[in-house]
C-alpha positions, 0 to 999 in steps of 0.5 A: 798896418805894417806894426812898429817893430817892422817900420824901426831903423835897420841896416837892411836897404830899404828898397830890398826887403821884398827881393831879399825875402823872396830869394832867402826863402826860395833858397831855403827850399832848395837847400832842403829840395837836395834832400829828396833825390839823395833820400830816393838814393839811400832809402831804394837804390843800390847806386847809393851808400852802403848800408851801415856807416856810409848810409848812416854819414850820409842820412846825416848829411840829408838832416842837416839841410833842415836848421841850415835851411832854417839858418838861411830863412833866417838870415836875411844880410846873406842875400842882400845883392847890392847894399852888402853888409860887412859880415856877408863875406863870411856868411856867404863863404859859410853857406858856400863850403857847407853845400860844396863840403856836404854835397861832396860827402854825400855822392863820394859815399855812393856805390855807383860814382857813375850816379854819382857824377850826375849828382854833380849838377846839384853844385850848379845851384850852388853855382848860382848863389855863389855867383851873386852872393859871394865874394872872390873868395868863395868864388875861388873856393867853390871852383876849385872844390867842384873841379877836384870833386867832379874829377875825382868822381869821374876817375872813380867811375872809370875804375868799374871795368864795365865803364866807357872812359870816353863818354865818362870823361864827357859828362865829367867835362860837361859838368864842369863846364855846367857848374863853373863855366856859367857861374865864372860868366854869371860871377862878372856879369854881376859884378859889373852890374853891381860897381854900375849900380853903385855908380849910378846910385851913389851919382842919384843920391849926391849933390853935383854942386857940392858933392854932398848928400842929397835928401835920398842918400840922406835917408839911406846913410841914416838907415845904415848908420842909426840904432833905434834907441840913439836920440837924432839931433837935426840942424837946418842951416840956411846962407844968410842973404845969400840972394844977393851974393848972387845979384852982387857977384853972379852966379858962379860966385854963388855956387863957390859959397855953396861948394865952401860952406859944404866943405866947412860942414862936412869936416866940421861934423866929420864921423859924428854925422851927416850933412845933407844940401837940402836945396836952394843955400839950406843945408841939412846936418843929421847928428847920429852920434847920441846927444842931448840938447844943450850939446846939440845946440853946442854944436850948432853954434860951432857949426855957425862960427865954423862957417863965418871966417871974416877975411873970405871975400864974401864972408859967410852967415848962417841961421841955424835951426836945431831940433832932437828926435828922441828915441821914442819918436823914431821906434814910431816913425820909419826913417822918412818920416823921422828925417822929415819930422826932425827937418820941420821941427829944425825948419820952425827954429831956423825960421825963428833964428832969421826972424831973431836977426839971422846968424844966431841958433834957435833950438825947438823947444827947450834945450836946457831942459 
């Protein structure tokens, strides 16, 4: 059994966590993979650094791989592909200057740059997260890093009068190409792959009706938007008779019902929460701003006279079933399972409020209290 404190509310996408641990950690290791052929270089090879300074900078560039290693393992919002959190924009820009800076450092301390321009290829791992995990501007940054080391590299090679120009200028080329020319490919590959899964996503997770959520997009808004120790207060507003707006005026009349009534909850509940069509004329609003009950059942009630406006050609109203999830029941439930226990609790007070005579609000429990 996966234990509670792994099942609570993060701003991690739900579909990803096994992706994002299996990248972060393959990542990890290679961070500390760069380390073994420089440790080859600097322990027994005369191509490496000098003894003295240079060896000692560049034994501490090698160290360095194990916290950032350990960094990366532990940082799972740098690796999530799709749903990007705010802050991975500078994590990714971090990650990226450190391995293009410290990469740098260290071959431009070998002795032999001839070596040192095959060391060049490591940039092209560099190039594969920076591909899919950063944005423009570590692009642009990492280009123009590698380019400027990898030339700079090749002009010190062919400074050794024993050197062939021509085939250096080659691999130099070669590598950048290997480097950059892929990772520019790579780069626009995935952002279109990106903005179309985001499409296709944003299209399965909304509404076409009424352009609201549906219960899918519903679960992952909640995820995104809800802390653990915020109370969720959940309203089920259900169309009064709305059966026989469609027998008296059609169909297309009905769907305008539908389409105006999201309207009115959508800006009615704004910033502080989330409306949702949860099917047929029920619509399901999540209140993620904390509140208690007589607020939330305060809310309800100006969320049903916000609806009713009398000189509509068919006036609407609402039954409104209202229900809170408190803190405790969310650190034991994952969000499916809190959204679909705050609905049923809601469903029980909405069906109180039509067997009360419809357009009034019912709270499950006791909202005073």
């Amino acid at each position: 059994m996966t234990p509670p404190a792994d099942r609570r509310f993060t701003k991690d996408t739900p579909d990803q966590p096994a992706i994002v641990d299996l990248v972060r950690r393959r990542i990890a290791v290679l961070i500390t993979a760069f380390a073994i052929p420089g440790a080859l270089l600097v322990l027994s090879s005369s191509a490496g650094p000098a003894p003295g300074p240079p060896r000692v900078a560049a034994i501490a560039i090698l160290a360095s791989t194990v916290p950032v290693s350990l960094v990366v393992y532990r940082t799972r919002t740098a690796f999530l592909w799709f749903n990007r959190p705010s802050r991975q924009a500078g994590l990714a820009l971090a990650f990226t200057v450190y391995a293009d800076v410290g990469t740098a450092a260290f071959l431009l301390l070998f002795r032999d740059q001839g070596t040192a321009l095959f060391g060049c290829a490591l940039f092209a791992v560099v190039s594969s997260f920076v591909a899919f995990f950063g944005t423009s501007v570590a692009v642009v940054f990492h280009v123009v890093a590698t380019t400027a080391v990898i030339l700079i590299i090749t002009l010190r090679a062919a400074m050794d009068p024993a050197s062939d120009t021509l085939a250096l200028a080659a691999a130099g080329v070669s590598l950048w190409l290997a480097v950059n020319g892929t990772m520019t490919v790579i780069s626009q590959t995935s952002a279109t792959l990106h903005s179309n899964l985001r499409t296709q996503i944003g299209r399965a997770q909304t509404d076409p009706l009424t352009g609201l959520l549906n219960l899918r997009g519903l679960e992952q808004m909640v995820l995104r938007r809800v802390d653990d120790d915020v109370a969720l207060g959940f309203l089920l507003v259900d169309l009064d008779h709305f059966k026989r707006v469609n027998d008296l005026h059609g169909h297309l009349v009905g769907d305008d019902v539908l389409a105006l009534a999201a309207s009115r909850l959508a800006t009615f509940v704004g910033d502080d929460g989330l409306v949702a069509r949860r099917g047929g004329e029920e619509f399901l609003v999540v209140i993620t701003a904390d509140v208690d009950a007589g607020e939330l059942v305060d809310r309800a009630e100006s969320a049903r006279h916000r609806l009713h406006v009398p000189t509509d050609a068919v006036p609407i109203t609402a039954s409104v079933g209202a229900s809170l999830v408190t803190p405790d029941d969310i650190a034991e439930q994952d969000v499916r399972s809190t959204i679909r226990l705050g609905m049923h609790r809601a469903d029980i007070a909405m069906y109180r409020a039509k067997s009360a005579g419809r357009d009034n609000v019912q709270f499950h429990g006791s909202p005073r209290g």
